[in-house]
N, CA, C and O of each residue as an XYZ file, in Angstrom:
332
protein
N      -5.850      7.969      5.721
C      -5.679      9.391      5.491
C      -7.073     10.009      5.391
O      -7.813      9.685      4.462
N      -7.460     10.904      6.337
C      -8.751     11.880      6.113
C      -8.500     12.706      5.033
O      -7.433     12.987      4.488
N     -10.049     13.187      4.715
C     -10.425     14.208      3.267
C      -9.191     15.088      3.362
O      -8.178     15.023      2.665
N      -9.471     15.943      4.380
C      -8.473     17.126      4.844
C      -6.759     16.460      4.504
O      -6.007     16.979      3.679
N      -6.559     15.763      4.979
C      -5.196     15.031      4.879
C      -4.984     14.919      3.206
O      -4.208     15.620      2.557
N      -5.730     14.025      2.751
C      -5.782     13.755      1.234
C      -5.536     14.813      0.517
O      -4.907     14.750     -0.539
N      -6.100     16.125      1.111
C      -7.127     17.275      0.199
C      -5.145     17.738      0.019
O      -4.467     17.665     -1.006
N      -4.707     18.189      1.426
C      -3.289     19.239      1.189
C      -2.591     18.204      0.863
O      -1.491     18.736      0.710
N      -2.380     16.687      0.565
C      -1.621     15.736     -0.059
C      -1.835     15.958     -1.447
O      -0.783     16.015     -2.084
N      -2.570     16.058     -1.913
C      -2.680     16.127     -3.273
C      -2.616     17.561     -3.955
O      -2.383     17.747     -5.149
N      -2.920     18.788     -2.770
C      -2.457     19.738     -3.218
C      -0.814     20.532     -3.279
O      -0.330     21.547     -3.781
N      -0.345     19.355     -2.427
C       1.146     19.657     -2.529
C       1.825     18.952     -3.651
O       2.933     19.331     -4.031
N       1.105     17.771     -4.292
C       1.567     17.228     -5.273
C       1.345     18.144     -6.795
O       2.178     18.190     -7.700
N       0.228     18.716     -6.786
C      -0.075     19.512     -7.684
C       0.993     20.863     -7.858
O       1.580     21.142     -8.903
N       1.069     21.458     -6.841
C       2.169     22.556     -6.820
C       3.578     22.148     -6.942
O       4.401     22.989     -7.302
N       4.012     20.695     -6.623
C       4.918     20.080     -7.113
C       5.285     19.802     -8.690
O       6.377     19.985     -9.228
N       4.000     19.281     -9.317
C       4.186     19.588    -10.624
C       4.516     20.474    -10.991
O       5.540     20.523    -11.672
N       3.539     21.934    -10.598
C       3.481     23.078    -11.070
C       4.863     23.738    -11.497
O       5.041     24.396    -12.522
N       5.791     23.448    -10.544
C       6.830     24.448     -9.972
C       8.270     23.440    -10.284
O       9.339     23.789     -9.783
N       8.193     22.230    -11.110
C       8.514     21.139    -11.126
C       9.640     21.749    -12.038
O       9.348     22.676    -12.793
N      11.026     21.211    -11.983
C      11.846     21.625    -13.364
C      11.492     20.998    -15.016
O      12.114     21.249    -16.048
N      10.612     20.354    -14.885
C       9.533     19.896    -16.244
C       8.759     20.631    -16.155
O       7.611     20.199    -16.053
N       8.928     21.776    -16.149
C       7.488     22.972    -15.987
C       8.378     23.658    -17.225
O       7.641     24.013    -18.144
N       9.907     23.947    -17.475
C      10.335     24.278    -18.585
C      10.259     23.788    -19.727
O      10.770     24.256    -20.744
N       9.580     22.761    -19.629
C       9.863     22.182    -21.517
C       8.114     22.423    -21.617
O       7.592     21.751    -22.505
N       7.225     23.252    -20.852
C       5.843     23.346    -21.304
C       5.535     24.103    -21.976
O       6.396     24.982    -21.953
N       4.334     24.478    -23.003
C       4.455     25.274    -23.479
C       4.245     26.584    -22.862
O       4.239     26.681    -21.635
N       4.047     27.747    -23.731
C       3.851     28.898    -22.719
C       2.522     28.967    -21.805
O       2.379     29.559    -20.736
N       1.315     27.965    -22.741
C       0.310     28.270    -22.128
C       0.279     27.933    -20.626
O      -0.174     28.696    -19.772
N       0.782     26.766    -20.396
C       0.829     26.425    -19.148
C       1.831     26.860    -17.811
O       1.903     26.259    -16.739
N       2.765     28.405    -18.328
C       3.890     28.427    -17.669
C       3.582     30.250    -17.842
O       4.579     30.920    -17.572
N       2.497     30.947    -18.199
C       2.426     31.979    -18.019
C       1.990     33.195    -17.051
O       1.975     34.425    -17.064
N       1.594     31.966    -16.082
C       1.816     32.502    -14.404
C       2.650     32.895    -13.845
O       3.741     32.548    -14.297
N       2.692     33.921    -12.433
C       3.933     34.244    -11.631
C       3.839     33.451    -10.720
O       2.818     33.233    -10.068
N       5.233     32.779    -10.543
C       5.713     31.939    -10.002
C       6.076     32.516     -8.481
O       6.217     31.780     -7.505
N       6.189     33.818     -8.460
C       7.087     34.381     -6.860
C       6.151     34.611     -6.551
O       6.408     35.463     -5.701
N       4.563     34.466     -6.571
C       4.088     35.150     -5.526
C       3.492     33.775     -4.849
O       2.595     33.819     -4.007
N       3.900     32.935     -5.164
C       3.808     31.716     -4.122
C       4.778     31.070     -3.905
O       4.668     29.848     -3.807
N       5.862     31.625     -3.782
C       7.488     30.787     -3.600
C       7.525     29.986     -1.946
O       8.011     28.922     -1.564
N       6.835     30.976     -1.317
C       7.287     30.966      0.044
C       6.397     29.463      0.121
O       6.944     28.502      0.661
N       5.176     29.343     -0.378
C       4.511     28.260     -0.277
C       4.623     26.885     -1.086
O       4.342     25.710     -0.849
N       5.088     27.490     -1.991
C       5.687     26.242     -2.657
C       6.663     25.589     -1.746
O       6.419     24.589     -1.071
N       8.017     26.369     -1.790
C       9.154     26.299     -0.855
C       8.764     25.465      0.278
O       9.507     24.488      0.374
N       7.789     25.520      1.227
C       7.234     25.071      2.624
C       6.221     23.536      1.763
O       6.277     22.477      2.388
N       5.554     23.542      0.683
C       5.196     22.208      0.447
C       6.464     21.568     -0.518
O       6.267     20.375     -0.752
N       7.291     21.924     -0.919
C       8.489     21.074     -1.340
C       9.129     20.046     -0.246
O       9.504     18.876     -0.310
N       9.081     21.003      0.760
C       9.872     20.192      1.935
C       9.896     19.293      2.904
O      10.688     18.822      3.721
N       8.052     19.129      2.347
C       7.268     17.633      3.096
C       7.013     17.017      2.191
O       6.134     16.227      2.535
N       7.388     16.820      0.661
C       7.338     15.843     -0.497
C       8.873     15.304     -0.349
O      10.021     15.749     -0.331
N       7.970     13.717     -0.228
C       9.405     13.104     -0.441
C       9.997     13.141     -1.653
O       9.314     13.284     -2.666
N      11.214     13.028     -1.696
C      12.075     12.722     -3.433
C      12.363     11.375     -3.988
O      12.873     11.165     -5.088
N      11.828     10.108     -2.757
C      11.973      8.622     -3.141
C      10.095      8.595     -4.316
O       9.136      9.104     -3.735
N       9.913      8.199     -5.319
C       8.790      7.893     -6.119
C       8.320      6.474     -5.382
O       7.255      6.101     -5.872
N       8.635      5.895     -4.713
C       8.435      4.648     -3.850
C       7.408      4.896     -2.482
O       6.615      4.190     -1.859
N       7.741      5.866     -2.420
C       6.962      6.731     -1.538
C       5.027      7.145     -1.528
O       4.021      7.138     -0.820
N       5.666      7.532     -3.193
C       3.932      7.687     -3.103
C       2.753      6.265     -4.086
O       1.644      6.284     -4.621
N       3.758      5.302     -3.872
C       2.907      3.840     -4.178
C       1.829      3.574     -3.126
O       0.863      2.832     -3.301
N       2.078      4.202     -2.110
C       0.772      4.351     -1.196
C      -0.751      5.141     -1.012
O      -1.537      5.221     -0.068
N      -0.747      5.753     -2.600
C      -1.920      6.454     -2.373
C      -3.089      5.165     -3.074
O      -2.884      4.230     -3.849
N      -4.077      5.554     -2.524
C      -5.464      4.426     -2.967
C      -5.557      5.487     -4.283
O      -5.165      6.605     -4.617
N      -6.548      4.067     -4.921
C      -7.312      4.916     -6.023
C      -8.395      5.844     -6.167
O      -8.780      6.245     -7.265
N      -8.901      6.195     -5.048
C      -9.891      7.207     -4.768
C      -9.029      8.652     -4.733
O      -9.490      9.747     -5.056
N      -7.371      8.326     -4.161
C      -7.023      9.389     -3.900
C      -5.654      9.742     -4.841
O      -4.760     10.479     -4.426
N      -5.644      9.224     -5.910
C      -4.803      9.516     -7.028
C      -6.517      9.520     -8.068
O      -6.357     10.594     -8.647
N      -7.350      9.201     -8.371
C      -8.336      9.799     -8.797
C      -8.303     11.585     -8.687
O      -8.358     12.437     -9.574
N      -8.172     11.717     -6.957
C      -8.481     13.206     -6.978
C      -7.454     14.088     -7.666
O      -7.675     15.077     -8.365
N      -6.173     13.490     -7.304
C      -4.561     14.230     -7.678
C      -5.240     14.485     -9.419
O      -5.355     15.545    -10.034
N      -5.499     13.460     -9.732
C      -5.861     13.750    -11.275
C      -6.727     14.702    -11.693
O      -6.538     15.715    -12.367
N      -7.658     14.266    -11.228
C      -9.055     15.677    -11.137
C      -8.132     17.307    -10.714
O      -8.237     18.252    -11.496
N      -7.532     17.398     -9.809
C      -7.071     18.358     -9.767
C      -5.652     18.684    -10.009
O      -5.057     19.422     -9.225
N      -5.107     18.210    -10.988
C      -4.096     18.342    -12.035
C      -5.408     18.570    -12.769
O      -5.660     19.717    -12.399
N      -6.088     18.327    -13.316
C      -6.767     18.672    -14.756
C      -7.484     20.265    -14.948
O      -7.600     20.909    -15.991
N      -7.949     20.668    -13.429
C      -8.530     21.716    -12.977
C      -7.182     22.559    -13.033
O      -6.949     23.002    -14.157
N      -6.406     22.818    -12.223
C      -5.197     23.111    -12.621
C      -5.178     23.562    -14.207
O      -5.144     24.755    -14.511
N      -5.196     22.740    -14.978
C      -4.346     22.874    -16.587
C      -5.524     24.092    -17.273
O      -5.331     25.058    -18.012
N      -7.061     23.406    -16.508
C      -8.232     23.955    -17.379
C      -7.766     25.951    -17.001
O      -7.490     27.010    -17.566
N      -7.936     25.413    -15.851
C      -7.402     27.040    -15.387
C      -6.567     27.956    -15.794
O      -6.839     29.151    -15.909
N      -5.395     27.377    -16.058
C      -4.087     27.853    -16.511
C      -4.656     28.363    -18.443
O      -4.409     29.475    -18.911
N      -5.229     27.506    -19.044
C      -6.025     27.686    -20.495
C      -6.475     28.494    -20.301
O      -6.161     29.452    -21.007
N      -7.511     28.710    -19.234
C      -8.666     30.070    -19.772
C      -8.109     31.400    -19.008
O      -8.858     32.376    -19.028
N      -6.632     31.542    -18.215
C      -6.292     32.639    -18.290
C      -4.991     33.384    -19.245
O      -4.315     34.412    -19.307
N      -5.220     31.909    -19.990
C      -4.342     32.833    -21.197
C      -4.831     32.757    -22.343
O      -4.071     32.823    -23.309
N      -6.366     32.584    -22.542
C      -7.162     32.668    -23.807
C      -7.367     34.271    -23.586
O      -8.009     34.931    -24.403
């Protein structure tokens, strides 16, 4: 998998979280974004994530490293626009 490949793999996993039905039990800080003004894009990366978890036993550790890094960027973000 190239950077580019990796890069929207892991950014579809991230918006997967985001938009995830475990996005309701978060607190507010992390859920005080609007959600519709990226539906259409969420919607379009939902539909190339698989739903088998068997699936993504194939990422290396360089590239669940990044998923992490940017889940964390993600959260930091989500904090400092509701401080």
């Amino acid at each position: 998998m190239d950077n580019m490949a990796a890069s929207r793999h892991t950014d579809r996993g991230v918006n997967r979280l985001m938009y995830s039905p475990f996005q309701r039990d978060l607190p507010p800080l992390f859920t005080s974004f609007n959600p519709t003004e990226d539906d259409e894009l969420v919607n379009e990366v939902l539909e190339d994530i698989s739903q088998h978890e068997e699936d993504y036993l194939d990422l290396t550790l360089e590239e669940e490293s990044q998923l992490i890094s940017k889940v964390k960027a993600y959260l930091n973000r989500g904090s400092t626009h509701t401080a």
